[in-house]
N, C-alpha and C positions, 0 to 999 in steps of 0.2 A: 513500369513499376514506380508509385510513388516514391519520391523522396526522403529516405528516413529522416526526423527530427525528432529530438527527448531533450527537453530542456523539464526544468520543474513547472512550466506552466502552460507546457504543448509538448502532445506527443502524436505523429502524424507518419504517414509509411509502412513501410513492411522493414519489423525491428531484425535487426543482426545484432544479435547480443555479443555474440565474439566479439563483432566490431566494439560494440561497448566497451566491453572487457578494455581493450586496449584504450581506448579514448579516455576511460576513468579510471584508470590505473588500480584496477579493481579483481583479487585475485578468486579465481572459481574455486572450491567448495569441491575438495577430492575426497576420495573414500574417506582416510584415517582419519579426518576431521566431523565425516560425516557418521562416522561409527562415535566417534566422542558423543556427537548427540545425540543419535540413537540410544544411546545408554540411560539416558535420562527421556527423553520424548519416543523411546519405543519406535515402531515401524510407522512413521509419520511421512504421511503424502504426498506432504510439500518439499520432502527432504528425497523422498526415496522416488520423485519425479523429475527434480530439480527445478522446480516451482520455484523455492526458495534454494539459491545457485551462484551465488558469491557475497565475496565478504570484505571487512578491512579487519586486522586482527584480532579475530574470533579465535584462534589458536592460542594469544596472548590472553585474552579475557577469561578462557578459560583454565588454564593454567593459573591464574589467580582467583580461579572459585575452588581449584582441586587445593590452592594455600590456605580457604576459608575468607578469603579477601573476596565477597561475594559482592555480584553485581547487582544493579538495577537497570530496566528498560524502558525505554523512551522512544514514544512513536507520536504520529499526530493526523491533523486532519483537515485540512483549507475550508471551511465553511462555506463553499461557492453555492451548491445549491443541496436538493437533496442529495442522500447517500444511498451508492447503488453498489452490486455484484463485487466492482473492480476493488472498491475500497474496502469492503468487506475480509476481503482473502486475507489482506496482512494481517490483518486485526487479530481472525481466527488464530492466525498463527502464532499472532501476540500471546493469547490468551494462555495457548498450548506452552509458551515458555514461560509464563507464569507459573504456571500448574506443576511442569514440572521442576522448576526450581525455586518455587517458594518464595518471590522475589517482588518488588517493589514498582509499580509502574507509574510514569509520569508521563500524561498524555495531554499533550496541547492542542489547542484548535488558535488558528493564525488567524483570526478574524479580521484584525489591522491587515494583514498582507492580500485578504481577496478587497477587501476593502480599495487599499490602494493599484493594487494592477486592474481592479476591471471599470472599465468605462462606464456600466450603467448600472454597476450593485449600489446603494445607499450605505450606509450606517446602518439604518433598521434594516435592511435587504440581508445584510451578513447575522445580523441580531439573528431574524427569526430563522435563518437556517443555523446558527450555534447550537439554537434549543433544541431544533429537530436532531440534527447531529448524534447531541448527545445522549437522546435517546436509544438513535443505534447503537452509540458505542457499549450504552450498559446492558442494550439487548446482547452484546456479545456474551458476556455470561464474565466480564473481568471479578475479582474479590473486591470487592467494596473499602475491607481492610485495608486494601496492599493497592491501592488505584488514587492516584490523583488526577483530576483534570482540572486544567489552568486553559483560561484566555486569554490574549494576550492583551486583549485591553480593559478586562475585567480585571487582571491582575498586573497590571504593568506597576504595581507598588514594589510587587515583589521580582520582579523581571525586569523594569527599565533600572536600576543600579548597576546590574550583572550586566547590562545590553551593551552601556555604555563604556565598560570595561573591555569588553572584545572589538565595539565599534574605533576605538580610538587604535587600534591596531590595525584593521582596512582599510588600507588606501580606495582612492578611486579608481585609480588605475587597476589595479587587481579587479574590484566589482565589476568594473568594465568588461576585463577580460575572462570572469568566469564566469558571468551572468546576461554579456551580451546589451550593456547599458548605454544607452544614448546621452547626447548632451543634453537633449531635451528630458530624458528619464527625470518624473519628479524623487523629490528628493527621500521620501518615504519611502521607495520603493528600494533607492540605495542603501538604504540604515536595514530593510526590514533583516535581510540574514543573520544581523547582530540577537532579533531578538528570536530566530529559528535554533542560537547557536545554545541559549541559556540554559535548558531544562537538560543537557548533555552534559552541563556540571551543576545543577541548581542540589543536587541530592549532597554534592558534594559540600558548598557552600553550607547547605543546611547541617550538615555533620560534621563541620570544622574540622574533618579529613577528608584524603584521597578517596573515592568512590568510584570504582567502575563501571561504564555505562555501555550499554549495548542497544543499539536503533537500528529494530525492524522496520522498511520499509521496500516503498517501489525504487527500480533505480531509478527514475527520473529526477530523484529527488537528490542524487548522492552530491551534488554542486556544492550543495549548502554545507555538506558536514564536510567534504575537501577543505573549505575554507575553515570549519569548526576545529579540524584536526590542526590545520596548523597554527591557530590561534592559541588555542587552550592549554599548551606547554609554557607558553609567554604568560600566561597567568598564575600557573603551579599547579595546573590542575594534569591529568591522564588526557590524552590524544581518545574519542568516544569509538568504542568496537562497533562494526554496523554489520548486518548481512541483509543481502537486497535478492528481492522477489521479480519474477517476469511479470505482464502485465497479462489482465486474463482478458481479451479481444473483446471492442464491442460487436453487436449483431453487424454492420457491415460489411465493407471491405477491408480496411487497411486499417490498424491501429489499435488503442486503447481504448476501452470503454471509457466513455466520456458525455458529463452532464448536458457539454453545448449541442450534441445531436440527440437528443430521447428517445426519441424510436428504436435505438440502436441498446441502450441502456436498461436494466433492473431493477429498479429503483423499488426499496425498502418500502415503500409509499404504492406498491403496481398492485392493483387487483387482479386475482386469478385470472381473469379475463384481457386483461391486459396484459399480462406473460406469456396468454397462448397469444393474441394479438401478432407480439412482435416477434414471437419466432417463431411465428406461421411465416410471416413476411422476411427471416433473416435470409439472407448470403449465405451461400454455402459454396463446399470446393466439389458441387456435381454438375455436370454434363447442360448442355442446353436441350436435349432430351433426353426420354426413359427409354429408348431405344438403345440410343449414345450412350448412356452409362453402364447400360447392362451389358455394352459390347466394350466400353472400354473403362469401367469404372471411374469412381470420383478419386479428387484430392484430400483427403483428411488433415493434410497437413497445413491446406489455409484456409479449412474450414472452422467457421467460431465456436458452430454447436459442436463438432468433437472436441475441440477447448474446453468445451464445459465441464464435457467428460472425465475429460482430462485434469482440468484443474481442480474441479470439486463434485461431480459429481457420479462418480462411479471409483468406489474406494477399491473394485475387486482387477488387478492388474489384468487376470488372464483374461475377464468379460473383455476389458475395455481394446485387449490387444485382439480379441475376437472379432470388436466393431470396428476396429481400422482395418483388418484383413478384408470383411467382408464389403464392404467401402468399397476398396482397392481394386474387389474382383468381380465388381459389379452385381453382388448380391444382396445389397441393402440401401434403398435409396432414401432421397434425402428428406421425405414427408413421412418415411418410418422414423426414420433419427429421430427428428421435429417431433414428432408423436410422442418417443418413449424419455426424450426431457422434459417436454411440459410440465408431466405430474411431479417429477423432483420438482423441479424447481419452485414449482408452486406449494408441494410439501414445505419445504426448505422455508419460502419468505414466509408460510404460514405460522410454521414456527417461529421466527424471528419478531414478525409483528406480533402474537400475543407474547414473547417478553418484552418486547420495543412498550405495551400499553401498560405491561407492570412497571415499568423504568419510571413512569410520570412521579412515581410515589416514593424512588429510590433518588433522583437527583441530587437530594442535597448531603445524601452518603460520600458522591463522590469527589463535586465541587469543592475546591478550593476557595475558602471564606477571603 
């Protein structure tokens, strides 16, 4: 069994989210909280699977929308390469607490941060994945209204004042130890959480009050807002509510979908033919034969293509508890599976890309001047 690792900039192994739980100080997401949202986002799949499956005071946050003290959301997006399946899920689910609470989004893309951790992206390298980017983000269907998107170095006018304001409260010592930083770490890479932490009070700032903020996200990412959370009371601002998502598996074996293996990934940008491609070729949790499986069934539970299922693509409970029984008892093997996602999915990014080519014409709705 590989070695689990979740940091914000690798996530590698077979995840134990419990273990998470504990390690990030991060509480799970019980019924009554989950009935609160329900009330507003209906039977949602993310909520009623536990897709989206802990929090940091999302019981407080909303306790001051039932006062009319109403929040804003704030999510974002590392501009490393194209955008594929895994970074999609949050987003959706962004969208979905948009929708149903009428509410305000600020969505950054860290261009400065892929910029400085990675070894061979340029300046233009990050450039031209922002633009692609944020295509997807407005294929997701956000309100144009209620959406802003900042980057961080197209807007650092408006973002390094605030950066420098939470920077002058992290030590080294702390970065060190919640981020795993070396003596040799350049020193960009030590500042960048300063400017991860901004848009979790930038609404506030701009509204010369109190503003509470809610950040959907993956938990890999929850590092940065531990450090946001106890910065931002030293300022006078609210500690930001978060609730964090699992990661939806790439086509291999171990892990998150991830831009550095392709093949494994479904990338916004894959032709039909390139979706069957790679999960004709995926990993699966069946037998080393058709013999063997029919006598002893597969695993569905470290299987990616039932993950799919699972996470986005079969909304109907009783089907999908159908296709793991049958799994299980050696009645459905794993090139039927492969067969009956293809066509979603390929449904699915067909959709996405003809709004991804209407987006070309809506950009500057969303941008941040």
């Amino acid at each position: 069994m590989a070695e689990m690792i979740v940091t914000p900039w690798e996530v590698k192994g077979e995840i134990d989210y419990d273990k998470l739980l504990l390690e990030f100080g991060l509480k799970r997401i019980d019924e009554k909280l989950k009935k609160r949202l329900q009330k507003k986002l209906g039977d949602n799949i993310f909520l009623r699977r536990g897709i989206f499956f802990a929090h940091r005071d999302l019981d407080w946050l909303l306790d001051e929308y039932d006062k009319k003290n109403y929040f804003y959301l704030y999510t974002g997006r590392g501009p490393s390469g194209h955008t594929h399946l895994g970074h999609l899920l949050p987003w959706i689910f962004t969208k979905e607490l948009q929708d149903a609470y009428n509410t305000k989004l600020v969505f950054q893309l860290t261009d400065d941060e892929k910029f400085l951790f990675s070894s061979t992206l340029s300046v233009g390298d990050v450039e031209k994945f922002t633009n692609e980017n944020i295509l997807d983000i407005i294929a997701v269907g956000f309100d144009p209204k209620k959406t802003e998107i900042y980057t961080d170095m197209r807007n650092a006018k408006d973002f390094y004042p605030q950066a420098v304001r939470v920077a002058k409260h992290i030590t080294f010592s702390t970065a060190k130890a919640v981020f795993g930083f070396e003596n040799d770490s350049n020193i960009g890479k030590i500042f960048f959480t300063s400017m991860q932490a901004v848009p979790a009070f930038i609404e506030s700032v701009n509204k010369g009050k109190n503003v509470p903020c809610l950040i959907p996200h993956a938990i890999d990412q929850d590092p940065h807002f531990r450090v946001t959370r106890d910065i931002l009371p030293k300022l006078g601002y609210y500690k930001p509510s978060s609730i964090q998502c699992k990661f939806i598996p790439g086509l291999g074996k171990d892990g998150k979908m991830s831009s550095s293996e392709p093949e494994t990934c479904i990338f916004t940008i894959d032709t039909s033919k390139d979706i069957e491609r790679k999960i004709k070729k995926a990993f699966t949790g069946g037998r080393e034969s058709l013999e063997e499986q029919k006598k002893l069934g597969g695993n569905p539970d470290i299987c990616p293509i039932y993950q799919y299922f699972y996470n986005l693509f079969e909304e109907d409970d009783e089907k999908l508890e159908d296709r793991f029984r049958r799994c299980k008892n050696g009645k459905l093997m794993c090139g039927e599976c492969k067969q009956d996602l293809i066509p979603r999915v390929q449904k699915f990014m067909k959709e996405h890309q003809e709004r991804r080519e209407k987006a070309k014409k809506l950009v500057s709705k969303f941008l941040v001047k």
